[in-house]
C-alpha positions as CSV (number, residue, x, y, z in Angstrom):
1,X,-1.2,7.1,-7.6
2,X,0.6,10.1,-9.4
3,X,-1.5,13.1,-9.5
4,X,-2.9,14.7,-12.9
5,X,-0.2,16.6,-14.9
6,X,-2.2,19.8,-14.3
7,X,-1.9,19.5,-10.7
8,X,2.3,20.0,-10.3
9,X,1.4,23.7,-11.2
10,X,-1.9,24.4,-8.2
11,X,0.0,22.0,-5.8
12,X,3.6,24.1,-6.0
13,X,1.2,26.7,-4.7
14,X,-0.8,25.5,-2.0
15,X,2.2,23.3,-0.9
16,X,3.6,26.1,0.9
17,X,0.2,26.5,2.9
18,X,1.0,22.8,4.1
19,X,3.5,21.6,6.7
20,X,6.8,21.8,5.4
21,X,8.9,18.7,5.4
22,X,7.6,15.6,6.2
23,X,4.3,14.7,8.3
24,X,6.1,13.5,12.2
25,X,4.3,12.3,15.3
26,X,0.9,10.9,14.6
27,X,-1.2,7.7,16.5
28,X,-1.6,4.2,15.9
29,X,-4.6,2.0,15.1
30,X,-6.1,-0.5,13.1
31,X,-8.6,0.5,9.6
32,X,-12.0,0.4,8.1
33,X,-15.0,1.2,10.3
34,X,-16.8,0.9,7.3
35,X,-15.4,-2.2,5.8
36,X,-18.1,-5.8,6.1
37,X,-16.6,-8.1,8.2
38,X,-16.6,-10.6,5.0
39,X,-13.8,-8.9,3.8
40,X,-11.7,-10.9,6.1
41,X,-13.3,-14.1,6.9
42,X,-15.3,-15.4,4.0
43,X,-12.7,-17.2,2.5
44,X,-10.1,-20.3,3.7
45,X,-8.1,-19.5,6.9
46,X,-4.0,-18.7,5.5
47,X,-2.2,-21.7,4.9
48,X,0.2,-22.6,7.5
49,X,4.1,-21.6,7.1
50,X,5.7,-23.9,9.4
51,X,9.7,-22.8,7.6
52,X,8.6,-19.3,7.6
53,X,12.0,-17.7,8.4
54,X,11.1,-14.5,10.6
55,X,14.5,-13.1,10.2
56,X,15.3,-12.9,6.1
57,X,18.4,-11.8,5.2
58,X,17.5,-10.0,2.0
59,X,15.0,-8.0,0.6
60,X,13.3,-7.0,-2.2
61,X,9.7,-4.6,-2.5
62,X,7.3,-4.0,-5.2
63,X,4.4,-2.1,-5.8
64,X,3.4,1.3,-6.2
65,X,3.7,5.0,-5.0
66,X,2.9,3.9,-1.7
67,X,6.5,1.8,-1.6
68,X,8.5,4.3,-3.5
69,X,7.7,7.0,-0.3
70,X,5.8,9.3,-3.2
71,X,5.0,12.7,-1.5
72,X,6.2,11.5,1.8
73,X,8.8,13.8,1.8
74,X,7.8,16.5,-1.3
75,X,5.5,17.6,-3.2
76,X,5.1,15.5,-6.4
77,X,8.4,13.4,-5.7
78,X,9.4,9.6,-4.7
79,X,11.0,9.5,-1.3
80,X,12.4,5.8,-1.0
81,X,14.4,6.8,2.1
82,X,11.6,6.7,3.9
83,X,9.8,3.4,2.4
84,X,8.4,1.2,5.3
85,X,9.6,-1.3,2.7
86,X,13.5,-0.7,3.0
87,X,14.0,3.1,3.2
88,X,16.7,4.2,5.4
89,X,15.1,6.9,7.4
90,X,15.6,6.9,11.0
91,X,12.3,8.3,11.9
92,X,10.5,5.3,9.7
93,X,12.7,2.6,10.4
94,X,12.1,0.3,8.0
95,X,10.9,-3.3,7.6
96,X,14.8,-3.9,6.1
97,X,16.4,-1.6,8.6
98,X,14.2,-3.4,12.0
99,X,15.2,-6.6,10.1
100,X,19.0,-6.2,9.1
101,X,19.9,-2.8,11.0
102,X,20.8,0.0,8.8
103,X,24.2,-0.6,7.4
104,X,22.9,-3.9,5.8
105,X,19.7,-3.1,5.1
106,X,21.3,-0.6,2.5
107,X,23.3,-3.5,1.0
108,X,20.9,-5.9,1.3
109,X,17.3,-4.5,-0.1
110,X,16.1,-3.6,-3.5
111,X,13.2,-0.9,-4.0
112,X,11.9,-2.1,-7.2
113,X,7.9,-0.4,-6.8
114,X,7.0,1.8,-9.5
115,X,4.6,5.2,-8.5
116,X,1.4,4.8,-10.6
117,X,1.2,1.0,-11.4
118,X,-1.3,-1.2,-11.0
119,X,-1.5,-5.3,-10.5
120,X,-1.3,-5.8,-13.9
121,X,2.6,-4.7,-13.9
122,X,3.4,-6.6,-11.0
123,X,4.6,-9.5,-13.0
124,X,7.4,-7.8,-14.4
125,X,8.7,-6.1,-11.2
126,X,8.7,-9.6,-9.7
127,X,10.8,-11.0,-12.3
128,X,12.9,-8.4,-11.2
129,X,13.0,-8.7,-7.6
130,X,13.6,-12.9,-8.7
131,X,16.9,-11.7,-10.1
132,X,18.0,-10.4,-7.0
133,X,17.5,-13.7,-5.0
134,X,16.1,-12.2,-2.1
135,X,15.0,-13.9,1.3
136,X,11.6,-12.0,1.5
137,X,9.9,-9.7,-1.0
138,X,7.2,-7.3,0.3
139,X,4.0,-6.7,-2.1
140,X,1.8,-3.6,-1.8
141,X,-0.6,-2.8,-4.7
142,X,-3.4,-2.4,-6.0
143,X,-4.9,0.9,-4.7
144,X,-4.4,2.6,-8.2
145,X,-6.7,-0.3,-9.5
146,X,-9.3,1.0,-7.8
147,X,-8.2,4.6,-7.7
148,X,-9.2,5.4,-11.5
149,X,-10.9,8.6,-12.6
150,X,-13.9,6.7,-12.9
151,X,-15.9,3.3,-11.0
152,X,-16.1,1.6,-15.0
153,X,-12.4,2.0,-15.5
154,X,-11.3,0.3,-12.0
155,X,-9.4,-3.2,-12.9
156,X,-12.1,-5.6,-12.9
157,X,-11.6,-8.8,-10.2
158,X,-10.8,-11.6,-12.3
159,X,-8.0,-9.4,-14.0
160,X,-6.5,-8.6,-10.1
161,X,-6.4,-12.1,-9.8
162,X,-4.9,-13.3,-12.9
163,X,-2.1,-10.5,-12.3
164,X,-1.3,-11.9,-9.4
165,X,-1.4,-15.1,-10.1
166,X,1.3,-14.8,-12.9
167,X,3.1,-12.4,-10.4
168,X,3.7,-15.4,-8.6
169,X,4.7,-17.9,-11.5
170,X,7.1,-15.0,-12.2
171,X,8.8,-15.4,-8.9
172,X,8.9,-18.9,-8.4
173,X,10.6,-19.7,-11.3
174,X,13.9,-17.8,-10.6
175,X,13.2,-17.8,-6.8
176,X,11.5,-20.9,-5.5
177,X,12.0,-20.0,-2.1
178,X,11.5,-16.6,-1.5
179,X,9.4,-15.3,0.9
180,X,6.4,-13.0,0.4
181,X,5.1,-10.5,2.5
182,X,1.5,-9.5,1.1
183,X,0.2,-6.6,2.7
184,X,-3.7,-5.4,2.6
185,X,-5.2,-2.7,-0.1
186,X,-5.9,0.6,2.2
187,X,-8.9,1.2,3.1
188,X,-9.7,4.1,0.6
189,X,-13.4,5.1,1.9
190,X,-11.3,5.7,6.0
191,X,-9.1,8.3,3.2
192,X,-12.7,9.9,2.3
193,X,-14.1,10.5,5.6
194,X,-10.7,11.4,7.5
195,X,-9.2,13.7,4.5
196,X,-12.8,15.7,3.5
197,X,-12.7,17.5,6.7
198,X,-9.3,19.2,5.7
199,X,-10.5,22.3,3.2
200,X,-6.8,22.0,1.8
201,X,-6.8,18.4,1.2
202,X,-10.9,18.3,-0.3
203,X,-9.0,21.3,-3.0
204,X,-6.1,19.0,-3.8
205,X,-8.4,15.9,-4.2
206,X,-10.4,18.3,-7.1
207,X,-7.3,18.4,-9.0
208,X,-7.8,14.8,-10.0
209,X,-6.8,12.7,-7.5
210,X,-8.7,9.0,-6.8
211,X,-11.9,10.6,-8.3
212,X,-13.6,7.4,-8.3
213,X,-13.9,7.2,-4.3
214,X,-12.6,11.0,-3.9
215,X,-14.1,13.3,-6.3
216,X,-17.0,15.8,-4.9
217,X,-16.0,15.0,-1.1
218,X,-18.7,16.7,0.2
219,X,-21.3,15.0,-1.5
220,X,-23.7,12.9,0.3
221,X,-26.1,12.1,-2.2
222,X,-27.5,8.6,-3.1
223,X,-25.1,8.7,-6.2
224,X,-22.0,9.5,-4.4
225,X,-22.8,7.1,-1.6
226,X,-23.4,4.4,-4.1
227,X,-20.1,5.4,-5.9
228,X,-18.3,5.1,-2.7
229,X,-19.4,1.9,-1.4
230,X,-18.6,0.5,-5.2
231,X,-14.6,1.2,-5.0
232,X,-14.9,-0.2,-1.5
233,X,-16.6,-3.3,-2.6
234,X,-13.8,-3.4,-4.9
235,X,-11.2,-2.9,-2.8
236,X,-12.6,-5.7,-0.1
237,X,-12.7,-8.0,-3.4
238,X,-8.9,-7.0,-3.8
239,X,-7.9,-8.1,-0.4
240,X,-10.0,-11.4,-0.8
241,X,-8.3,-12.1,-4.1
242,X,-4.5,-10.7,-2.3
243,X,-5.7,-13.6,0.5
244,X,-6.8,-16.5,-1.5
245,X,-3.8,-16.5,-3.8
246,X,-1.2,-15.9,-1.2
247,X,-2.7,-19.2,0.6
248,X,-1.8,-21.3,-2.3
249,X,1.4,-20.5,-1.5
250,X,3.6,-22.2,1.6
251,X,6.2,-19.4,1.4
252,X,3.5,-16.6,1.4
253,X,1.8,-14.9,4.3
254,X,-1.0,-12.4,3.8
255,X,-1.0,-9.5,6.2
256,X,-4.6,-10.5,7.7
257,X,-6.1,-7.1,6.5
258,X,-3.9,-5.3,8.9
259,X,-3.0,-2.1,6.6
260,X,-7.1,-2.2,5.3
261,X,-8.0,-2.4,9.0
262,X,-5.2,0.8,10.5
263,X,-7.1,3.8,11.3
264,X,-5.2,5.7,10.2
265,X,-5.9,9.6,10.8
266,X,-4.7,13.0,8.8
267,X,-1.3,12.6,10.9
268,X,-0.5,9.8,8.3
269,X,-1.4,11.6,5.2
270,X,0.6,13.6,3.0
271,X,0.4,17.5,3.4
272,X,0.8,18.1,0.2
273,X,-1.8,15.8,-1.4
274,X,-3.9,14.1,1.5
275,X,-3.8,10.5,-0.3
276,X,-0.4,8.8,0.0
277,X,1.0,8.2,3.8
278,X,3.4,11.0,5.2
279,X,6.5,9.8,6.8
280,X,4.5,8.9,10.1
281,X,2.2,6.8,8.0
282,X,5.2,4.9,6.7
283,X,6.5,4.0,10.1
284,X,2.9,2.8,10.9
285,X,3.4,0.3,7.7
286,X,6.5,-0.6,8.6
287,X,5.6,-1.2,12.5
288,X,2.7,-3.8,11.0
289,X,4.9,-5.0,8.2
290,X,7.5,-6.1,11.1
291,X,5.1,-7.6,13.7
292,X,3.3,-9.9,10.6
293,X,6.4,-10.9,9.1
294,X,8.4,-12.1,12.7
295,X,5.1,-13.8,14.1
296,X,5.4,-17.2,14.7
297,X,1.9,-17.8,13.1
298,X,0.7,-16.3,10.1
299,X,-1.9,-13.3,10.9
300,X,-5.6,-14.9,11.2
């Protein structure tokens, strides 16, 4: 999710206090320690892929700021080299570039992800990842749908759903066979507790970023704990709905809730806003990305 206008101006100043370059090093792990377990079994088991092809030859990512590398690599700027999607970064090394090595991953992958959108513009970056023809197509959204200034103004469930669901028409009918690689919603209440003990990053969230789970960090009041758990709730409901839909489909596999469940820590966030993953965090996603998409069984 882009920042607020008004913050370009603060963060060219406090983005010299933060590591230059891009975020390196960093630890693996898995997400939510505050997530229910429901967000991950209440619903029908994925749908068996028996054709899956763990080796695609092709491919094509939407989604949002998260995909596009946004402040990955400066400060209010995309950064697709280093997309765990298909960027071309050595240090990431991408789903395309572990899949098709880097000369062909260049020629063969299509960043179509747009910073700031939501599910409700996913249909019409999958009509144009269809165009394309591509072998697999990666999805990741739907954190700005619950990262909204306020709880009343995150997308409401049955609107994720229908998104999604004509996401889908959208692809099948220029690209029947394509692949899809859905990956989890991030666990956005880990981002709270993990980012609010950095002073630097708790100043940067004031300037307007994700106020619904972000704003007043250090507030542990019964209204901000009921805010909170709210845009979780969502966000669990996201990942049911990401799940559900993607089992309808035989050429779809669902990620499990592998990116909700990475604990991530402050070595994969962004130095210069503390919300979207550094360069380490994109290697993270592209490490799960690659180990769901070549399993031989689709993630429980």
């Amino acid at each position: 999710m882009r920042t607020a206008a008004a913050a370009l101006t603060a963060l060219s100043l406090v983005g010299v206090a933060a590591l230059a370059g891009c975020s390196g090093g960093g630890s693996e792990g898995g997400v939510s320690q505050n997530a229910p377990a429901a967000s991950r079994s209440a619903s029908p088991s994925p749908s068996p892929t028996p054709d899956w092809n763990p080796r695609p030859g092709s491919i094509a990512a939407v989604g949002d700021s998260i995909t596009r590398g946004f402040d990955a690599c400066s400060v209010l700027a995309d950064c697709p080299d280093v997309s765990w999607a298909t960027g071309t970064d050595d240090a990431v090394r991408s789903l395309a570039v572990r899949l098709l090595g880097p000369s062909k991953a260049a020629e063969r992958s299509w960043n179509l992800a747009v910073s700031g959108s939501r599910m409700v513009q996913l249909p019409e970056q999958m009509a144009r990842a269809a165009k394309e023809r591509p072998e697999l197509v990666t999805v990741m959204t739907g954190a700005n749908d619950a990262c909204r200034d306020s709880v009343r103004l995150m997308t409401p469930v049955a609107d994720f759903r229908a998104s999604f669901e004509a996401s889908m028409r959208q692809l099948r009918a220029k690209a029947p066979k394509a692949q899809v690689y859905v990956s989890s919603v991030p666990d956005l209440k880990r981002l709270w507790s993990t980012g609010r003990v950095n002073e630097l990053g708790r100043k940067i969230w004031d300037l307007g970023i994700c106020q619904s789970m972000l704003a007043d960090a250090d507030d542990l009041g019964p209204a901000a704990v009921a805010r909170r758990d709210a845009v979780q709730d969502r966000v669990v409901a996201f990942n049911e709905v990401l799940r559900d839909v993607c089992a309808k489909d035989r050429h779809c596999r669902y990620d499990g809730g592998a990116v909700f469940d990475f604990r991530f820590t402050g070595a994969q966030l962004s130095p210069w806003d503390w919300f979207h993953p550094s360069r380490d965090g994109q290697a993270r996603l592209a490490e799960i990305a690659y180990r769901n998409v070549t399993a031989a069984e689709p993630p429980a």
